[in-house]
N, C-alpha and C positions, 0 to 999 in steps of 0.2 A: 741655549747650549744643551743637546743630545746629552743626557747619560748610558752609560752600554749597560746592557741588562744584566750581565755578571756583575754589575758596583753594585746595581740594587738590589740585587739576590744579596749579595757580601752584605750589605748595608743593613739592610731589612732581618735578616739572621741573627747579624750579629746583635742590632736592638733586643729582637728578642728572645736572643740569648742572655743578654746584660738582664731583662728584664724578668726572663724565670730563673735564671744561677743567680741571676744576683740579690732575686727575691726570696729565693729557699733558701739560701746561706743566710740574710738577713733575717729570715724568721728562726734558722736554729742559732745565730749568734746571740738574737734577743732571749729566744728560749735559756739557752746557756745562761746569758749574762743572768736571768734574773734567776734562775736553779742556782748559780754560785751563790750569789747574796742573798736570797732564801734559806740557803744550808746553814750559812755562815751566821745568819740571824737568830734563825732557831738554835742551831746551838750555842751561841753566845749566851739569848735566852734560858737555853737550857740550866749553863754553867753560875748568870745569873742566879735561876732559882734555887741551886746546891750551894749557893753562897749563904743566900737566907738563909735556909735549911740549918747551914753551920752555925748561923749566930744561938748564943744563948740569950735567955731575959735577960742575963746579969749583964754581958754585949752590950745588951741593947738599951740597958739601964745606964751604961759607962758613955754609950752612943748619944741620949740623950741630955746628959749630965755636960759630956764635954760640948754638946750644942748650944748649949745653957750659956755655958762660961764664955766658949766664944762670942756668941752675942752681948754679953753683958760688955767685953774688953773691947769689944771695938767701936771705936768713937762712932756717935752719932753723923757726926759730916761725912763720915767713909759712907755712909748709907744715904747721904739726900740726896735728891734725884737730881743735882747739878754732878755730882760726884760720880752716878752710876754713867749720865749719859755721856761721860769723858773717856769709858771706858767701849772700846769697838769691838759688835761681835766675833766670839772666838777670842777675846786678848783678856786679860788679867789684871787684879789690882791688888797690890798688898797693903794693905789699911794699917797693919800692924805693926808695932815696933819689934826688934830683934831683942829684946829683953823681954817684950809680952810673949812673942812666939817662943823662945826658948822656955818660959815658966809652961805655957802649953804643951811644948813636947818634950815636957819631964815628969808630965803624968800619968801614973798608973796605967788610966783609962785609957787614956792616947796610946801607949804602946802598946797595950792590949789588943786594940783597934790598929795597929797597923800588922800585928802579928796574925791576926783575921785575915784582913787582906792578902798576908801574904800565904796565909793559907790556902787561900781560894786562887790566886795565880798560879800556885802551882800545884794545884791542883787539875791545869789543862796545858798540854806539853807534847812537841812533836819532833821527832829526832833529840830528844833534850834538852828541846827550847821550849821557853814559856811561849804559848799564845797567846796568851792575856798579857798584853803592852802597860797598861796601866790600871790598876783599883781604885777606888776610892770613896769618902763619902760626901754628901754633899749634904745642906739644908737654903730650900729658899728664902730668901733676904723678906721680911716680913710688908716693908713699904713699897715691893717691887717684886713681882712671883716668877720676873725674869731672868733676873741676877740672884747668882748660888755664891753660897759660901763653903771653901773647901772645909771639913773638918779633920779628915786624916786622909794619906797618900801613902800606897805602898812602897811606894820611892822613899821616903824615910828611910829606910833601908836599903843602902845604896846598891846598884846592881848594872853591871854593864851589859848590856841589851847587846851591841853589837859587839862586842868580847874583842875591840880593839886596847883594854889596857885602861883609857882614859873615860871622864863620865864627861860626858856633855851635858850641856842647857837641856836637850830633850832626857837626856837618862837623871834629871833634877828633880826632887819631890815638890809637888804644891804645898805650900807650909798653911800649918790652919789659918782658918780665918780668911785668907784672899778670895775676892772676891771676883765674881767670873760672870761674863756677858755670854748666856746661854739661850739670848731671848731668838736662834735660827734654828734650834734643837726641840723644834715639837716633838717629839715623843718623848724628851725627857718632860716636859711639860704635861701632856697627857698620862707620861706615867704617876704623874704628882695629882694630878686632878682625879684620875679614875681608880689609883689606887691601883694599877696591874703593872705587870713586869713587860715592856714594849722593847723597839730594837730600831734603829734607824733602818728602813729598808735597801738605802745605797751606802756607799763610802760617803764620808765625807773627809774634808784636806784640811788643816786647821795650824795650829804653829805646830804641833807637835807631830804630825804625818799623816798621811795616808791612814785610814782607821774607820771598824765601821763599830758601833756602841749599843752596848744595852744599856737598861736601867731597870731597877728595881726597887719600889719602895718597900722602907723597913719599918712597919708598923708593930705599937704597943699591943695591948693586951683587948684594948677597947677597940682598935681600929685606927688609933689618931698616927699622922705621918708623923715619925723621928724624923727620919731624913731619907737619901734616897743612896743605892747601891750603883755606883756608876762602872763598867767593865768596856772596856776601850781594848780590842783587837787589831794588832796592829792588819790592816788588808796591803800590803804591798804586794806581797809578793801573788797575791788572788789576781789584785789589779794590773798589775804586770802579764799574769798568763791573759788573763780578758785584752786586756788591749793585744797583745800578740796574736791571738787568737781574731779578734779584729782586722789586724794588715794580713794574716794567713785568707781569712775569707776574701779580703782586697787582692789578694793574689791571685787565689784560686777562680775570682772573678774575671782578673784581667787576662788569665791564663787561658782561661777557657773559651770568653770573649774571643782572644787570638788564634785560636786552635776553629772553635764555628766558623769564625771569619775567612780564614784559609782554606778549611774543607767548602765553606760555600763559594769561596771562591773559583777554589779547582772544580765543584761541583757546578758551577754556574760558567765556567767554561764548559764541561761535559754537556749541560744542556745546549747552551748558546750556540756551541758548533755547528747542528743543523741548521739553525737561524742563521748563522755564517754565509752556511752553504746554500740556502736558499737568496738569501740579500746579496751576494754574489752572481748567483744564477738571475737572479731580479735582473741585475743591472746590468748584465752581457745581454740578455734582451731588451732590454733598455734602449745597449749600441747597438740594436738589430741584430746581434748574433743568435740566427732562431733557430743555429746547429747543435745550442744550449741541451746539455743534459744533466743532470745532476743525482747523486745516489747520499740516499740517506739509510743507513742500515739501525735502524734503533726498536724494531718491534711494539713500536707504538703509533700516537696520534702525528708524531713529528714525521714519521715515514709516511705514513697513507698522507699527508699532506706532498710531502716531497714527491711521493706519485701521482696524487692530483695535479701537482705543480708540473711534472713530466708531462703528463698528459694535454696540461692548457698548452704547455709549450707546445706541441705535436698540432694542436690545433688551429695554432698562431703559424708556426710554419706553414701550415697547409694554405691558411686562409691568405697569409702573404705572396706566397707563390701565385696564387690565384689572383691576386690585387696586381703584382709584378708584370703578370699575363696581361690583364686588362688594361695595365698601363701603358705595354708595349703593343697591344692591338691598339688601344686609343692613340697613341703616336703612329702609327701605321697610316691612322687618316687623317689622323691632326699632327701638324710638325711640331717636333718641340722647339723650335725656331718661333715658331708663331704662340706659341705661351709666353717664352721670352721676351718677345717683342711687346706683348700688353701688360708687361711687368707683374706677371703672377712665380709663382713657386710650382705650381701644378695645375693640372687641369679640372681639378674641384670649385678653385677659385674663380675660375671662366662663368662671367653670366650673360646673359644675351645682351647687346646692344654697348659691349664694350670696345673699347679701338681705338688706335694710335693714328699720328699722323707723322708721315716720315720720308725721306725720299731714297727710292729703291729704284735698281736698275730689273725690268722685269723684260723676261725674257719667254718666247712662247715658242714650242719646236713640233713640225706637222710629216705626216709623211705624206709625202706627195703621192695622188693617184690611188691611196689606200680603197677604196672602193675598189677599186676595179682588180686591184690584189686582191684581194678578198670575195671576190664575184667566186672565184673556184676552188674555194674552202668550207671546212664546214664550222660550226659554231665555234667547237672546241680548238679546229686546229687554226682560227681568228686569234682563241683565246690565248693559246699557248705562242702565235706569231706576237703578237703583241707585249706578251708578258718577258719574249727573251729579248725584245730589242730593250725593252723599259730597265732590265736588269743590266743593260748592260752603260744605258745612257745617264740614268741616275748617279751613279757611283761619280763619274764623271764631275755632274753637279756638286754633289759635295765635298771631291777634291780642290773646289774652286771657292768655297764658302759660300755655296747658295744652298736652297732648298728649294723641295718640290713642293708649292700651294695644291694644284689638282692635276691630276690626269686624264685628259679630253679625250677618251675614247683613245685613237693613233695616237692624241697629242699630250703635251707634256706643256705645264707653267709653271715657272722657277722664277724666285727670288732673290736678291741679292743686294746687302748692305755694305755700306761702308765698312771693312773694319781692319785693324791691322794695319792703317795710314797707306793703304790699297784700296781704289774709289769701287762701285758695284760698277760704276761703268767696265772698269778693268775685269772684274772678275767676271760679268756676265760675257764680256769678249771672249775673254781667256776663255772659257766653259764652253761656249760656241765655235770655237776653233778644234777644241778638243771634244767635243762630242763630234766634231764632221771626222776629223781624225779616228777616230772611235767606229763611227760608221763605217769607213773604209776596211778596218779588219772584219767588221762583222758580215759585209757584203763578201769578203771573201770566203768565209764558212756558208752563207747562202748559195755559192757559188759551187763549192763541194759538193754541196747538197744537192745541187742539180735545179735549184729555183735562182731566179733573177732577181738580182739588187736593187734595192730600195734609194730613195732619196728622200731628203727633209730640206725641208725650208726653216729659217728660223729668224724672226722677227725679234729688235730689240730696244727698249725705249725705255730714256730716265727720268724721273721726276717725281714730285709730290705725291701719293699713294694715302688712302686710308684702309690699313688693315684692322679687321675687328671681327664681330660675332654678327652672325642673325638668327634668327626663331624663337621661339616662344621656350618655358620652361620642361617643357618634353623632350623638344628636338633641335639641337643649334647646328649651325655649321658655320665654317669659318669663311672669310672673303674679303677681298680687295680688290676694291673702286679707287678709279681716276682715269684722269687722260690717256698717262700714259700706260694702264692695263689695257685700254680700248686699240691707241693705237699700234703697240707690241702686237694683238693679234691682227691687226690691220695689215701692219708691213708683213708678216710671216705669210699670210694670203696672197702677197703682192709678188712672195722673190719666184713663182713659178711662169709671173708675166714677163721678169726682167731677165728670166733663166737664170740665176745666182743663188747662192746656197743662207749667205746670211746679208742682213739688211737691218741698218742700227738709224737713229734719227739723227738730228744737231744737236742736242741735246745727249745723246750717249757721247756723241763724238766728242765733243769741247769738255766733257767730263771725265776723259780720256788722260789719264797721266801718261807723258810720252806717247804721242799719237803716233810718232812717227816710227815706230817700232815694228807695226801693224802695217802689211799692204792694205792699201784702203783706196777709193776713186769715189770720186761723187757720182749719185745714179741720175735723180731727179727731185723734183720739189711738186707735189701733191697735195691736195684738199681731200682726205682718207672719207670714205663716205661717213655720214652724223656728225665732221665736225666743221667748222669753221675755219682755222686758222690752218696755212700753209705748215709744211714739213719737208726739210731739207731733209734728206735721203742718203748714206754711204753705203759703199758694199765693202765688206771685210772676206778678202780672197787668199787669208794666210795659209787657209785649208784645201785647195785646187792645187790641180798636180804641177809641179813643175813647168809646165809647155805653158800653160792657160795661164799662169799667174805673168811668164814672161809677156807674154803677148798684152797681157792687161797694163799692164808698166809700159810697154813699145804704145800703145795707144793712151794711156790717159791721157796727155799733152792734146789730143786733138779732141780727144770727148770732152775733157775742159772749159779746151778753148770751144767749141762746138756749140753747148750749153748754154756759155754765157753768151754767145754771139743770138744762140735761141731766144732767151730770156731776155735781149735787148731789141728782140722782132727784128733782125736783122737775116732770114732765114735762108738765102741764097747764099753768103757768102757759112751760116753755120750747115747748110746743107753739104758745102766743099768739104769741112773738115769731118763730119760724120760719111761721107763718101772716101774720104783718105783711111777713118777708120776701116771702114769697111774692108777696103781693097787692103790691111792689115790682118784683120778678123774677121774673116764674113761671116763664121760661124758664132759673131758674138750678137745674139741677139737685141741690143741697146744701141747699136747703131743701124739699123732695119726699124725701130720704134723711134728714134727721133727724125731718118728719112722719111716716114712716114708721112710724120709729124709736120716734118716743114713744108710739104707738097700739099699740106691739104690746108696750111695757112698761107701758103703764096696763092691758092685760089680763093681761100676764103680769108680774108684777115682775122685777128681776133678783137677783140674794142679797147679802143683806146686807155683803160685805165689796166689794162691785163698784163700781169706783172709776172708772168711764165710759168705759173703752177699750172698742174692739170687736176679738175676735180674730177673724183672717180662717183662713179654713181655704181658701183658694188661693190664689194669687201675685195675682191681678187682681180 
């Protein structure tokens, strides 16, 4: 499947539009993301370290003391390690009874330590809210440096965060002593190991909210950990702008993505359009229309093509016109009837020594006495006599469905197939009738002229043919052999002995749909000189004036019967009836040739196996 090159322009863009918007927005989101919680950490940190700052020794003396106690009250089984591992990081456990915790937060110490804390909460405030979510202290559980134990909460003091009225579970103090699964909060860990004040670098989500944390450890005089300073910010509302800030670059992405997409699209039509107009113009020459012009106005590479492409075109017209020439001169000698016939396309595909075999009605047409026409002309005006009878006798032809094979000098060989459920016998008659027809108008323009009328003879014979090639790869020509191309020229030779204009065999005749349509008389039956086998003989007189065709009709009954009476050696009695012709027709020279004939067999017989042909010993 084709893609159009405006998808791929659109396609290709828009990737790598997805690819650099979506990669510069991704490197300032992450920028952003980690400068928010950077801020946020350091100064947690910060607030952290103003907490220490706050404490005093005697704090931290109260801080230590009440660590003391808590560990002492709290049972041993709250601390074994079947105990801790029941508790899941991030959840809680309260080891302690509600009468141990209450003696704990009715301690000097203890309230002092939560007055601390709540000093350092508000001590960082924004619109009049606290941003410190929760204080507190913490010491690690001594069998396990995972799990903390709370020791004071600045929830103690109760305080509604979100200023709806009520305190929830999250706005609840951690009561001392519970114990806490801390072991996913490395940094509170590290800050317990190293001894520095750390900060978790992202948020984390825990039962009590969204929150990112510092810690601080609260060390003595010597260095040794009290316990550790935990400051818990609530990050919603950070986390909230970051993610926002997230689907805005998702936006901005997809927006932009759609906007590249578009303009490359509209732009990938603006280039495509010559390529349009070129693939277009392609394919009107394609269909041979090489009238093909096409305009690209773009002041670039796409124009000097589109004029290159102008100019092949110009050169393809040219060279075609030239090929069209050549075609139509090479049909000028070669028919395109006879391409046809060897079942090619064109005359490219013609190679020597191809050929059909078929049967054709072939017809040969001569002018009679042409030499001696011609004795009193000169080259030219042979050539120009010649060329206006040809112009006028062809046309003729191929109003009939034949074609012309060659042109003999005066004479003329024409073809003729079956086709159209009309035999070539038909057609080469029909053709032969109307070329003598033909001739009679053209005799009368020689006649204007002031020169004398011409005559032709025209000889016609049906049968088996092989039309085909000969010569070598240089030089072919075209030709057809057989019987009856030999004897076609044979009878045309002959109609100027029997004074008749056309002359067809038994074979055109019998191949004759509706013979009788056609004036027609039988001539004679002949041995043609080079061949063997006899040839019955008709004259076709549909072309004779009026007077001559009647007189032909009032006599065949007796040249009929005459003939046969000939052909049964019965010659005195066919002499009578070619004598009745006569004194009909005297001027018809075919009863003066079988008179002849029968005087010179009542003195000489012929031999006994002699079946009333005469063999000619020349062509005419």
């Amino acid at each position: 499947m084709r893609i159009p090159y405006r998808y791929k322009l659109s396609l290709s863009i828009g990737l790598l539009s997805v690819l650099i918007t979506g990669g510069a927005l991704f490197f300032f989101y992450r920028t952003i993301y980690r400068t928010v919680w950077e801020q946020m950490t350091l100064r947690l940190m910060d607030v952290a370290g103003t907490g220490l700052s706050l404490m005093s020794e005697e704090e931290k003396q109260s801080l230590k003391s009440l660590s003391s106690e808590i560990l002492k009250v709290t049972p041993e089984e709250a601390l074994s390690g079947k105990a801790l591992q029941d508790i899941e990081p991030g959840d809680v456990a309260e080891p302690l009874s509600e009468t141990v915790t209450a003696d704990l937060e009715s301690r000097k110490d203890f309230l002092a330590l939560i007055n601390l804390l709540n000093r350092i909460k508000n001590g960082s405030t924004r619109d009049g809210k606290r941003l410190i979510r929760y204080a507190y202290f913490l010491v690690p559980v001594k069998s396990n440096p995972e799990y903390m134990q709370f020791v004071a909460d600045a929830d103690f003091l109760d305080f509604d965060y979100d200023e709806d009225g009520d305190l929830s579970d999250e706005e609840a103090e951690a009561t001392p002593g519970t114990v806490y699964n801390a072991s996913k909060f490395t940094e509170l860990h590290r800050a317990i190991q190293e001894k520095v004040i750390t900060a978790d670098p992202e948020y984390t989500e825990d039962t009590w909210g969204i929150m990112i944390s510092a810690y601080a450890p609260v060390l003595d005089a010597d260095g040794n950990l009290i316990a550790v300073l935990g400051l818990d910010m609530l990050a919603t509302n950070e986390y909230n702008l970051v993610n926002d800030l997230f689907w805005l670059y998702l936006g901005i992405v997809f927006i932009s993505v759609l906007l590249t997409v578009s303009a490359a699209y509209l732009m990938g039509g603006l280039l495509t359009r010559p390529v349009h107009i070129l693939k277009t113009g392609a394919e009107r020459v394609r269909n041979r229309q090489f009238d093909t012009e096409i305009e690209i106005k773009t002041n670039d590479e796409l124009e000097v093509l589109g004029d290159t492409f102008n100019a092949m075109i110009r050169e393809i017209r040219e060279y075609s016109g030239n090929l069209q020439k050549q075609n139509q001169a090479f049909f000028r000698f070669v028919p395109t009837e006879f391409v046809q016939i060897l079942g090619k396309d064109n005359a490219v595909e013609i190679n020597a020594g191809e050929s059909n075999v078929l049967r054709m009605s072939v017809l040969f047409c001569d002018i009679r006495s042409f030499t001696t026409l011609s004795e009193d002309m000169t080259p030219a005006e042979v050539l120009d006599f010649v060329n206006s009878y040809l112009e006028v006798m062809e046309p003729v032809i191929h109003e009939h469905g034949g074609f012309v094979d060659k042109y003999l000098g005066d004479g003329i060989m024409a073809l003729f197939i079956d086709r159209d459920q009309l035999p070539s016998a038909n057609r080469a008659v029909n053709a032969a009738v109307a070329m003598q027809r033909q001739l009679a108008g053209f005799n009368e323009f020689r006649v204007e002229q002031g020169v004398e009328p011409i005559r032709t003879g025209m000889g016609i014979a049906t049968g088996d043919v092989i039309i085909g090639t000969v010569g070598t790869e240089t030089r072919l020509d075209t030709t057809v052999l057989g019987r009856s191309v030999n004897l076609a020229s044979r009878l045309e030779s002959l109609t100027p002995s029997y004074g008749i204009s056309i002359l067809i065999t038994e074979d055109t005749f019998s191949g004759l749909d509706q013979p009788e349509q056609y004036l027609y008389r039988e001539i004679d039956t002949v041995i043609a000189k080079g061949m063997k086998q006899p040839s019955l003989l008709y004259e076709i007189f549909d072309c004779d004036i009026e007077e001559i065709q009647k007189q032909k009709m009032e006599t065949r009954i007796h040249l009929h019967k005459g003939i046969l009476l000939y052909k049964l050696g019965q010659f005195q009695e066919a002499t009578e009836e070619f004598t009745s012709m006569y004194r009909l027709a005297p001027e018809d020279r075919l009863s003066r040739i079988y008179l002849k004939r029968c005087r010179r067999f009542v003195e000489n017989p012929p031999p006994a196996d002699w079946e009333g042909s005469m063999k000619l010993s020349r062509k005419g």
